[in-house]
C-alpha positions as CSV (number, residue, x, y, z in Angstrom):
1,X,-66.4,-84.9,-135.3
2,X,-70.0,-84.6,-133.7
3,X,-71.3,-85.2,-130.5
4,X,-72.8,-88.5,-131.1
5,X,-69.2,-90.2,-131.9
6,X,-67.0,-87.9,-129.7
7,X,-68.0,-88.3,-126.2
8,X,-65.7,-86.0,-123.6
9,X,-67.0,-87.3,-120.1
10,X,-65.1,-83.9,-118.5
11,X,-63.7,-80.8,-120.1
12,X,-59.9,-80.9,-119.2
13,X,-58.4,-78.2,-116.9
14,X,-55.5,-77.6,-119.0
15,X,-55.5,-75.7,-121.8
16,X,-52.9,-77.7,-123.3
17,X,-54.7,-81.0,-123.5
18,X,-57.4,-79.2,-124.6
19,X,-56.2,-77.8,-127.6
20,X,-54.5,-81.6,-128.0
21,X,-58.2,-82.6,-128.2
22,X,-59.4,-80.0,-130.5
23,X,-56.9,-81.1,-132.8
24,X,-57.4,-84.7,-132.9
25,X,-61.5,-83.7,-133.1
26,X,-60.9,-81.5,-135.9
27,X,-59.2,-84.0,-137.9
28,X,-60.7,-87.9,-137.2
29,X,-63.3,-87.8,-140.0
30,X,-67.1,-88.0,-138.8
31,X,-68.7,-91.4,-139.6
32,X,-68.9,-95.1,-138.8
33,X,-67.3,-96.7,-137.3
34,X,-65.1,-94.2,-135.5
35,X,-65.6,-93.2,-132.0
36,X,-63.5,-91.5,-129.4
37,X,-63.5,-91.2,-125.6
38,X,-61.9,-88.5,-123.5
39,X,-61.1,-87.3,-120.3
40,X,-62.3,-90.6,-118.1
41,X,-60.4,-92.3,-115.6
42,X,-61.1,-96.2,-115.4
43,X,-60.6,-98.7,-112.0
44,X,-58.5,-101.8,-113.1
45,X,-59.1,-105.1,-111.6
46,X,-56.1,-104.3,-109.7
47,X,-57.6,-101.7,-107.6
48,X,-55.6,-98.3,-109.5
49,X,-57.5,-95.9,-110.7
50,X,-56.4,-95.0,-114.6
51,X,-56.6,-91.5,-116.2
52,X,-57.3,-91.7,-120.2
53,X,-57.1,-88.7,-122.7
54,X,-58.3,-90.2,-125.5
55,X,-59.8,-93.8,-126.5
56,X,-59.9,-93.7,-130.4
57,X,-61.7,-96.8,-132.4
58,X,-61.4,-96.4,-136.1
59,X,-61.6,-98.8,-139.3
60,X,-57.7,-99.4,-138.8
61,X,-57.3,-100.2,-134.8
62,X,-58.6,-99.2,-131.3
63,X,-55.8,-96.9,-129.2
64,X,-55.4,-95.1,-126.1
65,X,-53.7,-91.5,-126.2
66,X,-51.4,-90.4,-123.7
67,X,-51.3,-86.8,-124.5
68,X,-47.8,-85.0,-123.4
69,X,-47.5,-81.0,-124.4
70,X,-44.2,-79.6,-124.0
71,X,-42.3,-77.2,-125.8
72,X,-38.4,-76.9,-127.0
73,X,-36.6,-80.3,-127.3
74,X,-37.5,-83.8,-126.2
75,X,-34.9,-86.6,-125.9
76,X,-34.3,-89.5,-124.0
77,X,-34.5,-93.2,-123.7
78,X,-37.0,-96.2,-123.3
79,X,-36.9,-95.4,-119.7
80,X,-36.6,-91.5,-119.3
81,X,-37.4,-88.3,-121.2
82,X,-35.6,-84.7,-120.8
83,X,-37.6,-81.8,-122.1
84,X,-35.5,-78.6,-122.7
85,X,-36.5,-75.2,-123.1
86,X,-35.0,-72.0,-122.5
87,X,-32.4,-73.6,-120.9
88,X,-34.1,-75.6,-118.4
89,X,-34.6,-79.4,-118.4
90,X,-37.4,-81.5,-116.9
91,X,-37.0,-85.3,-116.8
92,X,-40.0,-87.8,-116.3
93,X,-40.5,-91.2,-116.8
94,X,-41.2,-92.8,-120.6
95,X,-44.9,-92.1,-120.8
96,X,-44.9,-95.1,-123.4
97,X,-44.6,-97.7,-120.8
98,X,-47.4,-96.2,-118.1
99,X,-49.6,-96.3,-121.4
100,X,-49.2,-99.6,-122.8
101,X,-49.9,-100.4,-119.0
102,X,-53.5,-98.7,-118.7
103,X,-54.3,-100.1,-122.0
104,X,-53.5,-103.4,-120.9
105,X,-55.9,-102.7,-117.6
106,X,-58.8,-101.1,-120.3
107,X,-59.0,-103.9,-122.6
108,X,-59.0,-106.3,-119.7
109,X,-62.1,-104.2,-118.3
110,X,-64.2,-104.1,-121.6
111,X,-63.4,-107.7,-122.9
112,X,-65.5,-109.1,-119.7
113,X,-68.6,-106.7,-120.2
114,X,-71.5,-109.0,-121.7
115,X,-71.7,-106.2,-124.7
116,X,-68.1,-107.7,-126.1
117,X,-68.6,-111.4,-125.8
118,X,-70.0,-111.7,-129.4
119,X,-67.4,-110.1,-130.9
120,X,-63.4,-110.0,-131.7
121,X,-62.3,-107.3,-129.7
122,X,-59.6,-104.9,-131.1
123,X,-56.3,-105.2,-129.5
124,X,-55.9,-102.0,-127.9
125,X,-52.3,-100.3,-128.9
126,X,-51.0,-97.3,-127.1
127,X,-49.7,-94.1,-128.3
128,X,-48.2,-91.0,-126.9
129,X,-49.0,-87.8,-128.5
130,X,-46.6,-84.9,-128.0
131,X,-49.0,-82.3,-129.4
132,X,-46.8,-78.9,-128.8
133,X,-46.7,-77.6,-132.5
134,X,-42.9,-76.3,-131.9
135,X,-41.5,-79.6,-130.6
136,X,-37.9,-80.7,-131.4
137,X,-38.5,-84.8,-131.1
138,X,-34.5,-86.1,-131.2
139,X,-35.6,-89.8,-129.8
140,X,-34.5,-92.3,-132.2
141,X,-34.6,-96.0,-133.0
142,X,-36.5,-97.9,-130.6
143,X,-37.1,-95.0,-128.5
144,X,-39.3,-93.5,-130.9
145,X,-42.0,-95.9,-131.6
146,X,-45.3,-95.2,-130.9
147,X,-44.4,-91.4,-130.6
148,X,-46.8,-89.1,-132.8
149,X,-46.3,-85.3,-133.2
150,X,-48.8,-83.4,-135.0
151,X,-49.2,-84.6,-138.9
152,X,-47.3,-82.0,-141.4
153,X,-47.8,-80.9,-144.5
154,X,-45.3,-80.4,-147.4
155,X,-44.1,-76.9,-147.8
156,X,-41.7,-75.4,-149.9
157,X,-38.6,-76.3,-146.9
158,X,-39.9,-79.4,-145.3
159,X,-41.3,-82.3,-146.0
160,X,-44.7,-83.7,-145.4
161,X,-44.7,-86.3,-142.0
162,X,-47.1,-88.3,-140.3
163,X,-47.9,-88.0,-136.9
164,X,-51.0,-88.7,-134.6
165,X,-54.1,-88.8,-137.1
166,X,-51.9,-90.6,-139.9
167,X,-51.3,-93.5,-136.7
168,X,-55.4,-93.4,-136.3
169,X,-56.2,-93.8,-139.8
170,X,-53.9,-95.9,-141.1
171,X,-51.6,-97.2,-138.6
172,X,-49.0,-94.8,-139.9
173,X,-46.3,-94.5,-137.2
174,X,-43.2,-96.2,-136.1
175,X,-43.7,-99.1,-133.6
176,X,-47.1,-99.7,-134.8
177,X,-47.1,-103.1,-137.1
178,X,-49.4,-102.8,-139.7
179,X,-50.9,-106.6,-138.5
180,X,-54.5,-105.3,-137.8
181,X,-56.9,-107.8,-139.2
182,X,-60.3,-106.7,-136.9
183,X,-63.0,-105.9,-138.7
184,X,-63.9,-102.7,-136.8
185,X,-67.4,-101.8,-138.5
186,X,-70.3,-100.1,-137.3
187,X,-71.9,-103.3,-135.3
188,X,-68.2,-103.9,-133.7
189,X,-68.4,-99.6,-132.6
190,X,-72.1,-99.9,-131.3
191,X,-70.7,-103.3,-128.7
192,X,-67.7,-100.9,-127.4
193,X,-69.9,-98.3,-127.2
194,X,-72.0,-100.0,-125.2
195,X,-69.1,-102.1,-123.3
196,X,-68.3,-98.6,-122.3
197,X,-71.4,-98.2,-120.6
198,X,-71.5,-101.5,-118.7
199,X,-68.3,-101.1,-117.4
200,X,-69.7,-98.4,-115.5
201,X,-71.7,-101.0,-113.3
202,X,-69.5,-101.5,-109.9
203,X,-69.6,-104.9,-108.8
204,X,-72.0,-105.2,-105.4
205,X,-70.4,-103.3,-102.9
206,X,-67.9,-101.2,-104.7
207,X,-68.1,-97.7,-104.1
208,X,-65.8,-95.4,-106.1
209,X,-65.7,-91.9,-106.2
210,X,-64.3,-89.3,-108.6
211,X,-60.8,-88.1,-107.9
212,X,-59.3,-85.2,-109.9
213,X,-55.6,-85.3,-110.6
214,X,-52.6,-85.1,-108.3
215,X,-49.0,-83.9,-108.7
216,X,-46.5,-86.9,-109.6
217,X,-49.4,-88.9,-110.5
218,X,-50.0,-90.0,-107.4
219,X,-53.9,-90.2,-106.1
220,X,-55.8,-88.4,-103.6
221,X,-59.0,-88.4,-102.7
222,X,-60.8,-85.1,-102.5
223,X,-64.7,-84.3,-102.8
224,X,-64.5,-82.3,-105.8
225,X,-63.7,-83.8,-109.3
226,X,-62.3,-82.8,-112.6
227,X,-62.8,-86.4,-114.4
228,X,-65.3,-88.7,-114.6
229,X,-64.6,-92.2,-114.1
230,X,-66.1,-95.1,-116.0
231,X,-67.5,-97.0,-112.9
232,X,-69.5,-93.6,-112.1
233,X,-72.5,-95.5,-114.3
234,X,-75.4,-92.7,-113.9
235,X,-72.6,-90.0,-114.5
236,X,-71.1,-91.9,-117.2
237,X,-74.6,-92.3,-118.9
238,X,-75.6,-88.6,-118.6
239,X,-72.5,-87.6,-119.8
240,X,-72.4,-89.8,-122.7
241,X,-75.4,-88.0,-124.7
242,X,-73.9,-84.3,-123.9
243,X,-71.3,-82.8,-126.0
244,X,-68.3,-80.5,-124.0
C-alpha cells in the first residue's frame, strides 16, 4: 500500500509491531477507498490519552487494531489472557475490552469534526491482532471473537484460515456480524481523511503534548516522544504527506 493511503504518523520502537505493520501493509490492496492509520495516540473527551496501531477503513468496515505479538500458546478468558512459552506464563488483561473502549472514544472524536457531518459514519469495530507467526491460539467460543492471527494458506497438512486481512476485507472473523451496510467509497474515505486532520485542532486552551509509552500502560509525561498524537495538528499535518 503506498504512501498516499497508508499514513504511519511514528515509526514504532518495537520491532515486533513493526513487522505486524509490514504485514498488514503488504497485504491491504492499494486503491480507493482504503486507508489506514498507524502509530497515533488520540485524547478522548474524557481526558485519557489513547494509543492506536492501526485505523483501517475499507469497502467492508472501518476498525481499530490492537496489535499483540507473542509467541508459544495463548489462552484465557473474556477477562484474562496467559501466554506460555518455554515454560514461563505471562498474564494480562483481555486486550479485546481496552480496544472496543478506544474505539468507542475514536468514533466519538471524528463523528463531531465538521468533515463527518455530511456523511454516515462507519461504526468503528475492534480487533486484536496476535501477529507472532508461531502462535498456539486455544481461546474458544466467545473468548475468541474478534481475535485474528495471520491469514493461512492451504498446504498439503493444514488447512487454509482466515485471520486479520480476511476480517479487513470481508468481515471474515468470528465476533464480527456481517451487518455492515455503509457505503464506504472514495468520497466517504476523503471526509475521514480529512476528519482525521480536524481532530487535530485542540479546543482554545488545550495544550497537549506527546507522551511515548509507559510500562503497564500507565502514562507519563516526558519531553521526548515516540508517537504522535492526533491533537498535535501541525505535527499531524506534516506527517500525513511523509511515508515511514
Amino acid at each position: 500500500m503506498s504512501s498516499e493511503r497508508w499514513k504511519q504518523i511514528t515509526p514504532s520502537q518495537f520491532p515486533w509491531e513493526r513487522e505486524a505493520l509490514d504485514y498488514v501493509r503488504e497485504h491491504l490492496p492499494d486503491c480507493d477507498p482504503y486507508r489506514v492509520w498507524a502509530n497515533f495516540e488520540f485524547i478522548a473527551d474524557d481526558g485519557t490519552i489513547n494509543e492506536v496501531d492501526i485505523l483501517v477503513l475499507t469497502p467492508r468496515g472501518f476498525f481499530l487494531v490492537e496489535i499483540k505479538s507473542r509467541p508459544g500458546t495463548l489462552s484465557g478468558d473474556r477477562a484474562t489472557w496467559v501466554w506460555t512459552h518455554e515454560g514461563r506464563s505471562h498474564t494480562e488483561d483481555n486486550p479485546s475490552s481496552l480496544a472496543n473502549r478506544k474505539a468507542k472514544k475514536l468514533i466519538s472524536l471524528l463523528k463531531r469534526q465538521k468533515a463527518c457531518q455530511k456523511i454516515r459514519v462507519p461504526y468503528l469495530d475492534p480487533l486484536v491482532f496476535c501477529s507472532h507467526e508461531g502462535l498456539d491460539c486455544r481461546l474458544q467460543g466467545v473468548d475468541r471473537y474478534r481475535i485474528c492471527l495471520r491469514d493461512r494458506e492451504k498446504s498439503h497438512d493444514r488447512p487454509a484460515a482466515p485471520g486479520i486481512i480476511a476480517a479487513l476485507k470481508s468481515r471474515n472473523v468470528e465476533g464480527l456480524f456481517d451487518n455492515f451496510e455503509i457505503l464506504v467509497d472514495r468520497p466517504v474515505a476523503s471526509a475521514i481523511s480529512r476528519a482525521m486532520e480536524q481532530a487535530g485542532s485542540p479546543p482554545a486552551g488545550m495544550c497537549t503534548p506527546n507522551v511515548t509509552r509507559w510500562p503497564s500502560h500507565s502514562t507519563k509525561w516526558r519531553p521526548e516522544s515516540c508517537r504522535a498524537s492526533v491533537m498535535d495538528r501541525a505535527t499531524l499535518r506534516c506527517l500525513m504527506g511523509k511515508s515511514h
